[in-house]
MOPAC internal coordinates of N, CA, C and O (Angstrom, degrees):
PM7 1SCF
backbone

  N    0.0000 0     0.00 0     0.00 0    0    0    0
  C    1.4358 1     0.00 0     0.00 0    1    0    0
  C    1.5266 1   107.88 1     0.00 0    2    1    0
  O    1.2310 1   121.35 1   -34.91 1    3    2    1
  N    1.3971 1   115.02 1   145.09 1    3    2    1
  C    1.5066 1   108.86 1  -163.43 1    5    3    2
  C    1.7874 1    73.83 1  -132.77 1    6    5    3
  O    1.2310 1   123.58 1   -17.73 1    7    6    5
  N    1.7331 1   110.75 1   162.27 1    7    6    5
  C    1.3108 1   137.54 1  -172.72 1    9    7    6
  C    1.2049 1   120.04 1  -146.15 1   10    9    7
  O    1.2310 1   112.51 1   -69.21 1   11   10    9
  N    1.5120 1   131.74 1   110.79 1   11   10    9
  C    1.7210 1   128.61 1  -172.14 1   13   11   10
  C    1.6728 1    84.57 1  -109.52 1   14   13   11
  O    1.2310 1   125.32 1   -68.64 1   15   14   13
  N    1.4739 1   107.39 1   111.36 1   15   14   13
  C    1.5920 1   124.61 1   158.15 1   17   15   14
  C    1.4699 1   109.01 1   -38.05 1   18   17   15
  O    1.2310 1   132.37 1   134.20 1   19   18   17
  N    1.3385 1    93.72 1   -45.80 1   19   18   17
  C    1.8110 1   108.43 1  -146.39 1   21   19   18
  C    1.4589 1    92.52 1   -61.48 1   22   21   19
  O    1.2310 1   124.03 1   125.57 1   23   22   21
  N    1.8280 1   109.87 1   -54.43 1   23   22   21
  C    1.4988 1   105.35 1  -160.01 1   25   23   22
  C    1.4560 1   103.71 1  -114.62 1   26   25   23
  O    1.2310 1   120.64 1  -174.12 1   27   26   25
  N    1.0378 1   116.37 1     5.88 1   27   26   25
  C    1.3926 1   139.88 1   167.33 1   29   27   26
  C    1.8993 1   110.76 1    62.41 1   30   29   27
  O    1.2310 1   137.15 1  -131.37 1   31   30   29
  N    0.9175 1    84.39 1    48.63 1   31   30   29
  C    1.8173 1   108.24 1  -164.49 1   33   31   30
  C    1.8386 1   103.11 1   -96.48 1   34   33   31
  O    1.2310 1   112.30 1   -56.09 1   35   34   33
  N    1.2269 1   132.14 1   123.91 1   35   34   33
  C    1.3968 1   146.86 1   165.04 1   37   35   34
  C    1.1766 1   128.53 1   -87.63 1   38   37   35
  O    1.2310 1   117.25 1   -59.33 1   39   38   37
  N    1.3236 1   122.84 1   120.67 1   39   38   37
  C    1.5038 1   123.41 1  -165.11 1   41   39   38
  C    1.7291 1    83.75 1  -126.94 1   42   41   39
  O    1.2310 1   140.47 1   -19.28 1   43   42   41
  N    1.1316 1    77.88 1   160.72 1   43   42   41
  C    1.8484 1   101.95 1   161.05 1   45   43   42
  C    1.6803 1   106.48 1   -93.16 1   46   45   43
  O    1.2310 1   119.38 1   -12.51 1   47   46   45
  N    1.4055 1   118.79 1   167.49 1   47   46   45
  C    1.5359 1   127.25 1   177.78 1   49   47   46
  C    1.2155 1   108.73 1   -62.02 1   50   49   47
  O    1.2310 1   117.28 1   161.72 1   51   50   49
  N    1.4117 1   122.78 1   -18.28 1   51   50   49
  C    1.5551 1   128.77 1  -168.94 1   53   51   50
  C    1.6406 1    93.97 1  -101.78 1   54   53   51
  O    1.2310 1   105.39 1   157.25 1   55   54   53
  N    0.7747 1   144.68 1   -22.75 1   55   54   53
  C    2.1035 1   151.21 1   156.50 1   57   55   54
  C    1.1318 1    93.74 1   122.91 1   58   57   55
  O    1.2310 1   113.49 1  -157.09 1   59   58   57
  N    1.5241 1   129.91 1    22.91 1   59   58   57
  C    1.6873 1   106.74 1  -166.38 1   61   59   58
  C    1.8393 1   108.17 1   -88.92 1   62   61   59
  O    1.2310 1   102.17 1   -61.01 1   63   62   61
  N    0.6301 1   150.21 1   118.99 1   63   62   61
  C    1.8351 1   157.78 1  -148.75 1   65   63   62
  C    1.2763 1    95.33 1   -86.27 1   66   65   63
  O    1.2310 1   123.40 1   -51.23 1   67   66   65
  N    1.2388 1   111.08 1   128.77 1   67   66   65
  C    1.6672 1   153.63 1  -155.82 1   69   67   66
  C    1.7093 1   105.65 1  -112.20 1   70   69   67
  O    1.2310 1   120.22 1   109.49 1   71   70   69
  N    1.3179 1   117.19 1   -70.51 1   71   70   69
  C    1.2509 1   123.23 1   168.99 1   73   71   70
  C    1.4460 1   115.31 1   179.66 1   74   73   71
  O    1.2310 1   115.08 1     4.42 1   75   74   73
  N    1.5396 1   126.94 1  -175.58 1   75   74   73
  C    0.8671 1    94.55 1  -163.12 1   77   75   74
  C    2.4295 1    77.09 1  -131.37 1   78   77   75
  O    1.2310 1   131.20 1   -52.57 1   79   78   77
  N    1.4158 1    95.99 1   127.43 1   79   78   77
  C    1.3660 1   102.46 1   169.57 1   81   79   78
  C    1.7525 1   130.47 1   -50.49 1   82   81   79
  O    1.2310 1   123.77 1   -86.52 1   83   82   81
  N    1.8566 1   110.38 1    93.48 1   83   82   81
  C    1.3797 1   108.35 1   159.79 1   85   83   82
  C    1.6570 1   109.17 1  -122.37 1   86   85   83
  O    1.2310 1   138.21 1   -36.67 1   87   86   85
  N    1.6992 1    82.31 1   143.33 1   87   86   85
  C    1.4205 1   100.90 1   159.55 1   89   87   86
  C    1.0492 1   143.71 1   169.49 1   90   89   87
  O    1.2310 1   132.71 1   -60.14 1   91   90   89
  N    2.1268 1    93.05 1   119.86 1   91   90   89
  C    1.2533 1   112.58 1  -159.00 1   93   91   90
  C    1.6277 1   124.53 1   -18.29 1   94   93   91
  O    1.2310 1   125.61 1   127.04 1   95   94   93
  N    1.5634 1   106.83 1   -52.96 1   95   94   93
  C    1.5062 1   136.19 1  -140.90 1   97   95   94
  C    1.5709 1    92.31 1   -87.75 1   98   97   95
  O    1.2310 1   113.72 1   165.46 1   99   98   97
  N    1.0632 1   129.49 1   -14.54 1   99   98   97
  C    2.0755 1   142.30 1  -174.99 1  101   99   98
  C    2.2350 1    73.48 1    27.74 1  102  101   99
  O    1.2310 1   114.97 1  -126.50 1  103  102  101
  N    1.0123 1   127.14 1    53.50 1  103  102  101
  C    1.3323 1   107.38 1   144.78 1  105  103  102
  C    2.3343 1   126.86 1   -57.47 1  106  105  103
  O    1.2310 1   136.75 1   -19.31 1  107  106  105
  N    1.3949 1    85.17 1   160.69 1  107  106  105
  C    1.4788 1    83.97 1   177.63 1  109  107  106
  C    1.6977 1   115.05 1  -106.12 1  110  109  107
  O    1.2310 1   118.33 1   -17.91 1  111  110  109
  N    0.8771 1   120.80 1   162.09 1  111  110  109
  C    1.6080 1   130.60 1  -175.28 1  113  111  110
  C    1.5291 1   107.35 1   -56.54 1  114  113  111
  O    1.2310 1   125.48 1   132.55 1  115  114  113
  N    1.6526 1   107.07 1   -47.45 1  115  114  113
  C    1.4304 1    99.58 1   178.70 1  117  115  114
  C    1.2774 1   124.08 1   -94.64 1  118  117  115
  O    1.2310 1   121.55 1  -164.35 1  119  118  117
  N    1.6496 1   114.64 1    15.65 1  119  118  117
  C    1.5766 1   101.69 1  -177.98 1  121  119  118
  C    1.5636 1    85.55 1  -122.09 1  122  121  119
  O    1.2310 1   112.04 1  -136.63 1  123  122  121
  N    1.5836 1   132.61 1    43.37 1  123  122  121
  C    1.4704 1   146.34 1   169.24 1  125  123  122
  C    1.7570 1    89.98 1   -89.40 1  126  125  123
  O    1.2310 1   133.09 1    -9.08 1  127  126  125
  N    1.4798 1    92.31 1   170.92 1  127  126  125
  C    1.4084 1   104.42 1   153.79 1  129  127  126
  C    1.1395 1   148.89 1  -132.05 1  130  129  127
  O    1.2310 1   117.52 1   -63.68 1  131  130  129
  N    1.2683 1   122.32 1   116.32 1  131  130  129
  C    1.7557 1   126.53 1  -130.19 1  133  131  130
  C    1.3612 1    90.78 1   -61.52 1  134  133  131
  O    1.2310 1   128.44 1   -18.74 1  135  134  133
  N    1.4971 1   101.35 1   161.26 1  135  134  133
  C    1.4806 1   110.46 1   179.45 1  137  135  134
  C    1.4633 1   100.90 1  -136.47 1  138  137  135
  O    1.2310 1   126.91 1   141.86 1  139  138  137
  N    1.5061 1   104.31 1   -38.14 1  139  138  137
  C    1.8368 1   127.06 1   169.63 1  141  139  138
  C    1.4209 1   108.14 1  -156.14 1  142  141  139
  O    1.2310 1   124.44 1     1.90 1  143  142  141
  N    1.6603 1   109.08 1  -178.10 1  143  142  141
  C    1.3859 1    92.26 1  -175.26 1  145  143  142
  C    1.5269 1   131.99 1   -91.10 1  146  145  143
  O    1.2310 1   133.56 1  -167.08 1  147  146  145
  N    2.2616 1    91.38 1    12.92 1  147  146  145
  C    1.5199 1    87.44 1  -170.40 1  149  147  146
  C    1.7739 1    74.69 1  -108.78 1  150  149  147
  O    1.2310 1    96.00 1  -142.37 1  151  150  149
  N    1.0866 1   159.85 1    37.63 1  151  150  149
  C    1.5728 1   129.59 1  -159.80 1  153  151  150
  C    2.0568 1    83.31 1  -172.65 1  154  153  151
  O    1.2310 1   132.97 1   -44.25 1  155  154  153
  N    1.3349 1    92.55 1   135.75 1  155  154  153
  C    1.6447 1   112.13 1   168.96 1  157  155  154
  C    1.6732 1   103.79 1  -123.83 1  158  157  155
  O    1.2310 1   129.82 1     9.04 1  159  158  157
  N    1.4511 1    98.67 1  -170.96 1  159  158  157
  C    1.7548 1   101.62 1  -177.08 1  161  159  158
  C    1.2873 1    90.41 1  -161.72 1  162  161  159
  O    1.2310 1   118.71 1   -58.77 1  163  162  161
  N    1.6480 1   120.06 1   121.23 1  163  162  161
  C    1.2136 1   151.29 1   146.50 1  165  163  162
  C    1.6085 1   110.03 1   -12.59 1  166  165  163
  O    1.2310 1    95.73 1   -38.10 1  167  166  165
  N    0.9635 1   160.22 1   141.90 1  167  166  165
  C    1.2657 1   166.59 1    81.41 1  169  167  166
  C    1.5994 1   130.94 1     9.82 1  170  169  167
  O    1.2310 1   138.06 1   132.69 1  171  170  169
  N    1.1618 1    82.60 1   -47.31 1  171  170  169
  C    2.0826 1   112.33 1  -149.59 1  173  171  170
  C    1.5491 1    81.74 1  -119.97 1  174  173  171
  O    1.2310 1   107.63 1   137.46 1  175  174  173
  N    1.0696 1   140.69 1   -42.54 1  175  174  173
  C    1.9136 1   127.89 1  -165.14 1  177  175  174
  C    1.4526 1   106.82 1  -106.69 1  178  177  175
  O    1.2310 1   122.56 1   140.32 1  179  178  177
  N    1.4582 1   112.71 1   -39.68 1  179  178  177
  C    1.3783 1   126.39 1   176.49 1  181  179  178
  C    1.9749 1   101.80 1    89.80 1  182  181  179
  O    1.2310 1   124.47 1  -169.08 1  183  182  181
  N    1.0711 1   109.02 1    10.92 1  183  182  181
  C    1.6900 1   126.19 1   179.60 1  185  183  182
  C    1.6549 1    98.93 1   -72.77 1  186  185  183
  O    1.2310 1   118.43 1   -40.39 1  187  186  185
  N    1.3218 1   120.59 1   139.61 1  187  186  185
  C    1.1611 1   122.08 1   130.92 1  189  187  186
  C    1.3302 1   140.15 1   -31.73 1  190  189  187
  O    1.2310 1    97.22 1   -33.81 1  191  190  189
  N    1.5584 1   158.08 1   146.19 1  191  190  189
  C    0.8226 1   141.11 1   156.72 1  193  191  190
  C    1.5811 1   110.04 1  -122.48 1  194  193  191
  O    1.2310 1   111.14 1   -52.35 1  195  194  193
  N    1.3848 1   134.27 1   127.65 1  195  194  193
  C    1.3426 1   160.98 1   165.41 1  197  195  194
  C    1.3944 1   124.93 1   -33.13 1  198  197  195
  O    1.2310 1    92.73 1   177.20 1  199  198  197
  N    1.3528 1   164.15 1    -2.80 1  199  198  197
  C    1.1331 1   142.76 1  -136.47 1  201  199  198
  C    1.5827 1   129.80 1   -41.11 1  202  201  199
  O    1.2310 1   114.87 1   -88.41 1  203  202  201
  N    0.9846 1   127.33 1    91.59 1  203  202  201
  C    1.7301 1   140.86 1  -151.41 1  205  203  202
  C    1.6612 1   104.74 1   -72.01 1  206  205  203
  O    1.2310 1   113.34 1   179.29 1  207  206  205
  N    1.1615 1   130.20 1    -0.71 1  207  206  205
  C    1.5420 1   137.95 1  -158.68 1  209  207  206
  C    1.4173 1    79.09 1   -70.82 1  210  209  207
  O    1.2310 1   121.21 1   101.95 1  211  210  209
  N    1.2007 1   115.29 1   -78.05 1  211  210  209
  C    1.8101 1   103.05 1  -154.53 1  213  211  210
  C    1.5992 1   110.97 1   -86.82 1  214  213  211
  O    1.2310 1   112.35 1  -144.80 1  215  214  213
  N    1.4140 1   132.04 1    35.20 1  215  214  213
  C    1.2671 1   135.02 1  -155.76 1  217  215  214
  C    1.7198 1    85.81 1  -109.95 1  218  217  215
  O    1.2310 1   118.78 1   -36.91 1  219  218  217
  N    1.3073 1   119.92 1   143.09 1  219  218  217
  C    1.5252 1   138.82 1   155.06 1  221  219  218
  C    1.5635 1   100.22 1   -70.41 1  222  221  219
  O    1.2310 1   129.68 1   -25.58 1  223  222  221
  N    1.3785 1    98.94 1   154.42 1  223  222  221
  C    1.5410 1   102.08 1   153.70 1  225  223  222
  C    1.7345 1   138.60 1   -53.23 1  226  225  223
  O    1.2310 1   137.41 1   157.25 1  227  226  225
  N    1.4674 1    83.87 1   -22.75 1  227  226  225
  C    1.6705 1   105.56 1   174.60 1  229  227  226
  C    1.4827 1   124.67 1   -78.28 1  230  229  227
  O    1.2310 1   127.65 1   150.03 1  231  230  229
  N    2.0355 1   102.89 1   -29.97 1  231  230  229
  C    1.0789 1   102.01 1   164.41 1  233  231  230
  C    1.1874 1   140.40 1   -60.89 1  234  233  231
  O    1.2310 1   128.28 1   132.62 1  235  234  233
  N    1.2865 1   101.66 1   -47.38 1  235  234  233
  C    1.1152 1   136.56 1  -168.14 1  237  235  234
  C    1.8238 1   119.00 1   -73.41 1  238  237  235
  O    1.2310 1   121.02 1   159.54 1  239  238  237
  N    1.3184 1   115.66 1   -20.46 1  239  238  237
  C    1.7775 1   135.10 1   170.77 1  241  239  238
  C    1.9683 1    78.66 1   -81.28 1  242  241  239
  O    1.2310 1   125.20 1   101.29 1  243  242  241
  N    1.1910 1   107.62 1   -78.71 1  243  242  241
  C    2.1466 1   105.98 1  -160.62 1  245  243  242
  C    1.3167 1   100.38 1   -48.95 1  246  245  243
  O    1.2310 1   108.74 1   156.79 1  247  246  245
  N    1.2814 1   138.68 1   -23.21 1  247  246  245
  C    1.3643 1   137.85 1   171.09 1  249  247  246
  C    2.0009 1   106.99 1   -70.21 1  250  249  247
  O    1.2310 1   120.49 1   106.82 1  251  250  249
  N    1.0262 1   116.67 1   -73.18 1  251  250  249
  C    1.2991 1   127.15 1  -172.81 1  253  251  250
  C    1.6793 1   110.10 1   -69.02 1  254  253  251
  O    1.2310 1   119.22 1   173.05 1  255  254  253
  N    1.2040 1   119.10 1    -6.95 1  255  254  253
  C    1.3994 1   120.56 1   174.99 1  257  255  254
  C    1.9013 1   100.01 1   -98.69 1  258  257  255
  O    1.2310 1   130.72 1   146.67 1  259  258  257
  N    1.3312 1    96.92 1   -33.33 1  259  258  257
  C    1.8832 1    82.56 1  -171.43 1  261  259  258
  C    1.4796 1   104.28 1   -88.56 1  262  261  259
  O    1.2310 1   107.36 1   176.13 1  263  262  261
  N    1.3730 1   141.16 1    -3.87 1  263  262  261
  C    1.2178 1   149.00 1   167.79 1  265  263  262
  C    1.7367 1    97.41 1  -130.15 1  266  265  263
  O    1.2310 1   104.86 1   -46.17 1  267  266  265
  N    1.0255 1   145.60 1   133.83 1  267  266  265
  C    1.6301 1   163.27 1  -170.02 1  269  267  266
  C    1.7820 1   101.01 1  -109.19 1  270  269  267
  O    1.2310 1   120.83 1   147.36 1  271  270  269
  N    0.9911 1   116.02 1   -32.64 1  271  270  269
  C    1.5389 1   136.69 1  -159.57 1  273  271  270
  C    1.6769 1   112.02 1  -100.59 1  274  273  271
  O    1.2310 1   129.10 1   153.72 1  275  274  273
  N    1.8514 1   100.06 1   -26.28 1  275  274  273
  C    1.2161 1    97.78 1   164.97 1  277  275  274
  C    1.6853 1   145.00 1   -17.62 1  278  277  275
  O    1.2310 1   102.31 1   -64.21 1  279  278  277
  N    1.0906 1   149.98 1   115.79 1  279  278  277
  C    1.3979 1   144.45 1  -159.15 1  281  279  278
  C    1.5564 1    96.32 1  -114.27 1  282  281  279
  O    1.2310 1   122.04 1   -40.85 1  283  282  281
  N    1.2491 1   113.70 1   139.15 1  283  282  281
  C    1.6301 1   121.42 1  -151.77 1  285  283  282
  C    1.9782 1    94.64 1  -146.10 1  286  285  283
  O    1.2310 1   137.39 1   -69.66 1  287  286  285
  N    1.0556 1    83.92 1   110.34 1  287  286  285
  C    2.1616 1   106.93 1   155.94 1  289  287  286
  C    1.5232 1   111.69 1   -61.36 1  290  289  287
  O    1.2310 1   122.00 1   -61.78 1  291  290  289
  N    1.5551 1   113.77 1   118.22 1  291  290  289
  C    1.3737 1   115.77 1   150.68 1  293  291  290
  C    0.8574 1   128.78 1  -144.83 1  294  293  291
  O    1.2310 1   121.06 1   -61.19 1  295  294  293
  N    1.2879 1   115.58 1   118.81 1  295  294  293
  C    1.3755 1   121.79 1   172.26 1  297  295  294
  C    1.6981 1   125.47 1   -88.44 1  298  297  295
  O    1.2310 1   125.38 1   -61.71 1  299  298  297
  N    1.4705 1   107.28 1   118.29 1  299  298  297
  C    1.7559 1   117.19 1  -163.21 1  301  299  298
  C    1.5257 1    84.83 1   -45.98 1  302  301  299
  O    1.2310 1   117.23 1   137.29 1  303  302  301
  N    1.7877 1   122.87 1   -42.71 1  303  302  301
  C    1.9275 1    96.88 1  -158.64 1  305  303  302
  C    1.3384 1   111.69 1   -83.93 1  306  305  303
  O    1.2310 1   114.10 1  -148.99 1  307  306  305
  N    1.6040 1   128.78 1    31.01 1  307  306  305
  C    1.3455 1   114.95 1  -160.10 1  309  307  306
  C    1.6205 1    93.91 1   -92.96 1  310  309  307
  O    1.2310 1   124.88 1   -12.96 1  311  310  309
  N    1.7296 1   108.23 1   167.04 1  311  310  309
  C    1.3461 1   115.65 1  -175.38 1  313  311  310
  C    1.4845 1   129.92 1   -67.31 1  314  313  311
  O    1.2310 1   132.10 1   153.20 1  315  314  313
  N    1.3394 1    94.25 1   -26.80 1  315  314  313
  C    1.6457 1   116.45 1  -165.23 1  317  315  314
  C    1.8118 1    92.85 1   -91.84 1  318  317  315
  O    1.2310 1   107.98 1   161.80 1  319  318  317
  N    1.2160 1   140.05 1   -18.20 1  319  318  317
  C    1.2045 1   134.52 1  -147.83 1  321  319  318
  C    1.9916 1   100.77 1   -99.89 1  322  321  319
  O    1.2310 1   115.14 1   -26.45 1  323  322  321
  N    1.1067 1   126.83 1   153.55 1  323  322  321
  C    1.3976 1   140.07 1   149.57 1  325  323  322
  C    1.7279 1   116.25 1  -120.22 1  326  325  323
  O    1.2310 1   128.58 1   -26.39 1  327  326  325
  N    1.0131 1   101.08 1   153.61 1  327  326  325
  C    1.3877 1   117.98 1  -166.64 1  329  327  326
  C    1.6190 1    89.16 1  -114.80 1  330  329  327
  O    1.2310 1   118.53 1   -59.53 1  331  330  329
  N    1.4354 1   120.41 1   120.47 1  331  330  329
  C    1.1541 1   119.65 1   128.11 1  333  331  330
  C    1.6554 1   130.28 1  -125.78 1  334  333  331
  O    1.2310 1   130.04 1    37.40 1  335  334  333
  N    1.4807 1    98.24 1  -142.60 1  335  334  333
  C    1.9791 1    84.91 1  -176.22 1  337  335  334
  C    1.5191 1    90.03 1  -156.15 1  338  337  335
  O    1.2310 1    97.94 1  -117.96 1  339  338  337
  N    0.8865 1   157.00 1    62.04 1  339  338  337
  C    1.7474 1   150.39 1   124.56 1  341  339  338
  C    1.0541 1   120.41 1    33.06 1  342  341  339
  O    1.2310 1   120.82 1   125.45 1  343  342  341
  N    1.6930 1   116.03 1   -54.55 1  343  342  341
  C    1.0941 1   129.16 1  -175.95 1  345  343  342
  C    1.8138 1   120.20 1   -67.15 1  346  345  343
  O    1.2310 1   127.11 1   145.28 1  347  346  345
  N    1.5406 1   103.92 1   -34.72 1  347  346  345
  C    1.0834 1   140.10 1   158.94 1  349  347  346
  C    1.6019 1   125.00 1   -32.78 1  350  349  347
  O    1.2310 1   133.11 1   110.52 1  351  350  349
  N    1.6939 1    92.27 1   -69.48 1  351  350  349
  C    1.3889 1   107.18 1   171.48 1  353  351  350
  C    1.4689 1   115.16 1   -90.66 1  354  353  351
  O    1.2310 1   126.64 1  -156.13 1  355  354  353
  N    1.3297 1   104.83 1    23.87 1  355  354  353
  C    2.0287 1   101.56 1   176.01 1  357  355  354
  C    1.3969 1   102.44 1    78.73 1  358  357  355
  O    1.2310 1   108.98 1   152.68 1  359  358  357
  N    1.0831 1   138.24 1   -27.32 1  359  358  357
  C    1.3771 1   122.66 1  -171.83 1  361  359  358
  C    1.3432 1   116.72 1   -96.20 1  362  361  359
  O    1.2310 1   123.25 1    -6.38 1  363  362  361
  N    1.2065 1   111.37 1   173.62 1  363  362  361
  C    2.1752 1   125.42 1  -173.30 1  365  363  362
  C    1.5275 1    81.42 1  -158.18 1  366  365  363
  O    1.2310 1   120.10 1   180.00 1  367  366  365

C-alpha cells in the first residue's frame, strides 16, 4: 500500500488508485466507537472506519470497491504502508 500525505491519495504497490482520503470530521481513532478491534464507527457520518495496518493490497481494493465511501485508518508508521509524494515527483 503506498500513501501521498500531500494529496492524501492511496495506491496499491502496483500504483493502481484506491481512493483518495476525505474527512470532513478529522475525527481520531480513539474518540471512534469500537465496533472490533480492526473497525470503529463515526459519530457525526455514521460510516465505518477501517484500520488498514494488517490489510493486503487485495484487501483493501474488495473493501473499497464493495463500499466506495469506505473510511480508512492510517497510520504513516504502519508496516505495510509507503510514503510517497506525487506531487513531488510532478505527477497525479
Amino acid at each position: 500500500m503506498k500513501f501521498d500525505p500531500l494529496t492524501k491519495d492511496i495506491y496499491t504497490d502496483k500504483d493502481e488508485f484506491v481512493k483518495t482520503m476525505n474527512c470532513p470530521y478529522k475525527m481520531s481513532w480513539d474518540n471512534l466507537e469500537a465496533t472490533s478491534s480492526t473497525l470503529r464507527k463515526c459519530a457525526n457520518c455514521d460510516h465505518l472506519i477501517v484500520e488498514t495496518e494488517g490489510l493486503t493490497d487485495d484487501d483493501l481494493l474488495k473493501i473499497v470497491i464493495q463500499n466506495p465511501d469506505t473510511c480508512l485508518k492510517i497510520d504513516l508508521n504502519q508496516l505495510n504502508i509507503k510514503i510517497i509524494s506525487n506531487a513531488i515527483l510532478g505527477q497525479k
